[in-house]
N, C-alpha and C positions, 0 to 999 in steps of 0.2 A: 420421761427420763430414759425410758430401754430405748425407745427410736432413737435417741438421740446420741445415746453408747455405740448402738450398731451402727449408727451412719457413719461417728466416729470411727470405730475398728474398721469399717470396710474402707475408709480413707485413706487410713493408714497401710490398709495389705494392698490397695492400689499401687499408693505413693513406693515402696518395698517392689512390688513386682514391676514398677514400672523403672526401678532403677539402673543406672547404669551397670550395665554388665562386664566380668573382670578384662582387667586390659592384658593385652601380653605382652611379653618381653619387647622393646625395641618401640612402643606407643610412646608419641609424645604429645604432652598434653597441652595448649595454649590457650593461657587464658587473661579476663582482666576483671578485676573489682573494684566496686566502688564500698567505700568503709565509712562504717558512722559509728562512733563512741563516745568515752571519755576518760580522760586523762585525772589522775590522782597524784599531783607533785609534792613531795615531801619538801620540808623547811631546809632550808639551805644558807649556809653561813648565820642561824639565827633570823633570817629575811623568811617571812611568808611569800612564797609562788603560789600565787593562784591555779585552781584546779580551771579545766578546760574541756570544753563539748568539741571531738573533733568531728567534721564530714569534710570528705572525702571525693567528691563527685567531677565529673565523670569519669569510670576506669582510673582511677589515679595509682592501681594496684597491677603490674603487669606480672604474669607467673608463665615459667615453662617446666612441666613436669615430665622426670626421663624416667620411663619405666624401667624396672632392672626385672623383675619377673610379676607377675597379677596383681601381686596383694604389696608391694612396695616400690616407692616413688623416689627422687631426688629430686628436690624444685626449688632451683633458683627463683627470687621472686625479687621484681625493682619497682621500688615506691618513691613517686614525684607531689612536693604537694609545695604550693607557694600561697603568700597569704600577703597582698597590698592593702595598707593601709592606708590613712590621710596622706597627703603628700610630706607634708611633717613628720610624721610619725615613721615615714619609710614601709622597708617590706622582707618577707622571712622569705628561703626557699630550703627545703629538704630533701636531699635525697638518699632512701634508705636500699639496703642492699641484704636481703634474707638467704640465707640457704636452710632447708628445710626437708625432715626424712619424713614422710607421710606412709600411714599404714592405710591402704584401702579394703575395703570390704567386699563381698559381690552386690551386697545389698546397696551399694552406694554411699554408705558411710565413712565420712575417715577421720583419722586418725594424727594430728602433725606435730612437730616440734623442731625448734633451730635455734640459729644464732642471727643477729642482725650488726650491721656497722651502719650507723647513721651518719651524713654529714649536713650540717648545718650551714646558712650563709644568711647571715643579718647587715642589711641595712638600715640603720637607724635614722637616716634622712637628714634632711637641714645642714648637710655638708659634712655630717659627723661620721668617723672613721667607718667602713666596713668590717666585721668582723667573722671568722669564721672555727667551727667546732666538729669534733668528731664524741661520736658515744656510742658503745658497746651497750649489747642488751641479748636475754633470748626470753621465750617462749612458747608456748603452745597452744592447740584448739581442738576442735572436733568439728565435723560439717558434715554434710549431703551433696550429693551430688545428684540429680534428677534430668535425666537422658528425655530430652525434646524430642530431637531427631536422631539417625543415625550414629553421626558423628557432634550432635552439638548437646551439652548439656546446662543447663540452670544448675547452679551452684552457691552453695548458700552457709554460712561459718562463723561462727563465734569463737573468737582469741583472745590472751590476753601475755602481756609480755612488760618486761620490767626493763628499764632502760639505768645501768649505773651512773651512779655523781662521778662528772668529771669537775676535782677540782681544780684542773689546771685548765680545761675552760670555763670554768663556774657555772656550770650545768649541774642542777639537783637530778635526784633519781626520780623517778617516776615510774607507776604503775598504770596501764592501761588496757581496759576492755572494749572492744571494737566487733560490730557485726558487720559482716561480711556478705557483698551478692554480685554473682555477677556470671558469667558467661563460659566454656571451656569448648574448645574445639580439639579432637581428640583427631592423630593422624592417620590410625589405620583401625 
């Protein structure tokens, strides 16, 4: 059980020393993720909405982070994700639009929180109207960030973010927690 502590702790003071080191002013940071969760939709108009497993793959998550000085970020971040069903059934597309202030650490850790505007576009198929929504939401998370190379790091993040009932497009609220991985190329 002590071998097995120590292999642990020295994993950890690796994973720490090997981490990204602070950025400075004028770094920008570009990256992309792919996200796996799930979605908790609350009852809406008295109707149960099914809760939902989301993934997310490939990069469906693109972010660019502006540094302002080491330890704090501003990162836009635009999310594409589309879902075909039977031909009947039709197809959903979303696109989400985040801004986000992130606290970084030297250790690689950080720190996020923002606001998101979703837009939605549902076709329900078999000739049946098109129809499209907007929905407001924020959130936040915490992650790693772990330096490959140079300039490139693995990055790795757990969110979770609340999306409001629109009822004027009959959109329920929803909560959702989503893990986060994926890739950051850092400019200087």
């Amino acid at each position: 059980m002590f071998k097995r502590v120590t292999v642990l702790a020295a994993l950890v003071l690796f994973a720490f020393a090997s981490a990204a080191e602070a950025q400075q002013q004028g770094t920008i940071e570009i990256g992309a993720d792919n996200i796996i969760g799930y979605q908790i939709t609350s009852k809406f108009n008295d109707v149960d909405v099914p809760d939902a497993f989301v993934v997310a793959v490939p990069f469906a998550n693109w972010r660019f982070g502006f540094f302002v000085n080491e330890t704090f970020s501003i990162e836009p971040r635009l999310g594409l994700a589309f879902v075909s069903l039977t031909d009947d059934a039709g197809s959903s597309a979303v696109v989400d639009l985040w801004v986000d202030g992130v606290y970084n650490m030297p250790s690689g850790l950080f720190f996020h929180a923002g606001g998101v505007l979703a837009y939605m576009r549902d076709d329900a198929g078999g000739g049946a109207e098109t129809e499209t929504a907007t929905q407001f939401g924020f959130g936040a998370g915490v992650g790693y960030r772990y330096q490959l190379v140079d300039m490139l790091s693995l990055r790795l993040g757990v969110r979770g973010f609340y999306l409001l009932e629109s009822e004027d497009d009959f959109l329920p609220a929803s909560t959702t927690i989503v893990g986060t991985f994926g890739f950051s190329f850092m400019t200087k």
